[in-house]
N, C-alpha and C positions, 0 to 999 in steps of 0.2 A: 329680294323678296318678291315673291307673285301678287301683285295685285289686281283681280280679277272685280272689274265695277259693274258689270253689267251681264249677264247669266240668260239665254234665250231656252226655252225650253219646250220644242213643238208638242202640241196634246192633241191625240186621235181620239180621246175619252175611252182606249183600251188600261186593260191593266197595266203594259207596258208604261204607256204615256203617263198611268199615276206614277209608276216606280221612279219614272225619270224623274215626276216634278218632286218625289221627297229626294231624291240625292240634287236636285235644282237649289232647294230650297233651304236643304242642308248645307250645301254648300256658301249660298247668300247668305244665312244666318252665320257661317264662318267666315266669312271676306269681308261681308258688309254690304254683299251689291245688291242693285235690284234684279228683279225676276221678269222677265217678257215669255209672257205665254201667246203661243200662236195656233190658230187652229187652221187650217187649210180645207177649205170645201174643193173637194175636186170635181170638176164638172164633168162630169158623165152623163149628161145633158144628150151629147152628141150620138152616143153610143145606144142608147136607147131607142130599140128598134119600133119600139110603139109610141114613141116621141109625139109623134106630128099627130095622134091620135087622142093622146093627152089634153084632156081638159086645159090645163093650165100650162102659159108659155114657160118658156126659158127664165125667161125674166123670175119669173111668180116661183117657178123650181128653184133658182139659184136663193132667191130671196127669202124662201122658204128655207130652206137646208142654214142660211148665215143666221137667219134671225132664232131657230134653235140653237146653234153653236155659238152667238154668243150669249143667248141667256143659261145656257150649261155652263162656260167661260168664268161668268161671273158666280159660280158657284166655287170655283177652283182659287186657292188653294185653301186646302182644310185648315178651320182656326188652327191656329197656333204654328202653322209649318211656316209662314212669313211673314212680315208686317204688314198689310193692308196697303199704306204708304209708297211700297218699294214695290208693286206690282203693277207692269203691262196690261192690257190685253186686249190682241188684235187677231179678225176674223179674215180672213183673204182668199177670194177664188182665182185657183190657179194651179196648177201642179204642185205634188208636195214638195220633193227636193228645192226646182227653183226658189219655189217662193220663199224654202226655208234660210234662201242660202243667200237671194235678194236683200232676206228681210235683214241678216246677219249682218251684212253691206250697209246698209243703208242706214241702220242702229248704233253702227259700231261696236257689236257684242263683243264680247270678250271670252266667254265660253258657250257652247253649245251644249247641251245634255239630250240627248234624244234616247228614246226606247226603243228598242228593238227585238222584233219579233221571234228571233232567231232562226228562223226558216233555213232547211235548206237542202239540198237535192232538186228535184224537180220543182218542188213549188218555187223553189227560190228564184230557178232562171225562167218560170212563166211569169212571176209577181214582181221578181227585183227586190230591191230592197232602199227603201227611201232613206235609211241612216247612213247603207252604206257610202249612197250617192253624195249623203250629203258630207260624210267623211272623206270622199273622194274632193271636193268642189268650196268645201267653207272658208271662209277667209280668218278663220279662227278654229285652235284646239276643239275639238269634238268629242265628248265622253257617251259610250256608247251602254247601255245596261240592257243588260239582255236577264229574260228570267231564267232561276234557277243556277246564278252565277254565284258566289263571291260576294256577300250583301259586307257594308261597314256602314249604311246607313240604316237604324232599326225602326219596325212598325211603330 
């Protein structure tokens, strides 16, 4: 029998990352597990050529960008999709894949659920793609939901 205890489910607060948390959370209300929701602030800090021009340091930018994601965080997930009780949730700066796949590690998840964008042609090899990475690198099964696929979980 699969027994799945623990469910990580990364959120970008795209449509994608909602679809994933209802098959997340669908699934936790079928196994029993809990739900870890993670949002990843990527620092593009460095990349911003008007950076050093910036009123506000690095610091004050990162800090900013966490302390929205997690009060959105704590909005997630819509009554009734999980228990309140059986819910994560952690803010982390850092690359998406790693940290998704760190976090996964160091949790002991047991399934991943991530959304995905489904890109692909040229946007796909300029942007990449952070599920598939993280499908490539997780130290656990990965369920991937991409839109306009095959739904079994309903609105």
């Amino acid at each position: 029998m699969i027994q799945i205890g623990s469910i990580l489910v990364p959120i970008d607060f795209s449509q994608y990352g909602e679809q994933a948390l209802r098959y997340g959370c669908a699934l936790a209300d079928k196994f029993g597990s809990s739900v870890h929701l993670l949002h990843i602030v990527d620092d593009y800090y460095p990349y911003i050529a008007e950076a050093p021009a910036l009123s506000t340091s690095r610091d004050d930018y990162l800090g900013g960008l966490r302390a929205g994601a997690e009060q959105e965080l704590e909005k997630l997930p819509e009554a009734g999709w999980c228990p309140a009780d059986k819910v994560t949730r952690a803010v982390i700066v850092g690359t998406p894949f790693v940290e998704i796949v760190r976090y996964a590690k160091e949790q002991d998840i047991d399934l991943i659920v991530v959304g995905s964008h489904g890109r692909s042609g040229l946007s796909h090899v300029l942007m990449g793609s952070v599920a598939e990475r993280v499908v490539r690198k997780a130290p656990c099964p990965v369920l991937t939901v991409r839109p306009g696929q095959h739904e079994f979980v309903l609105p």
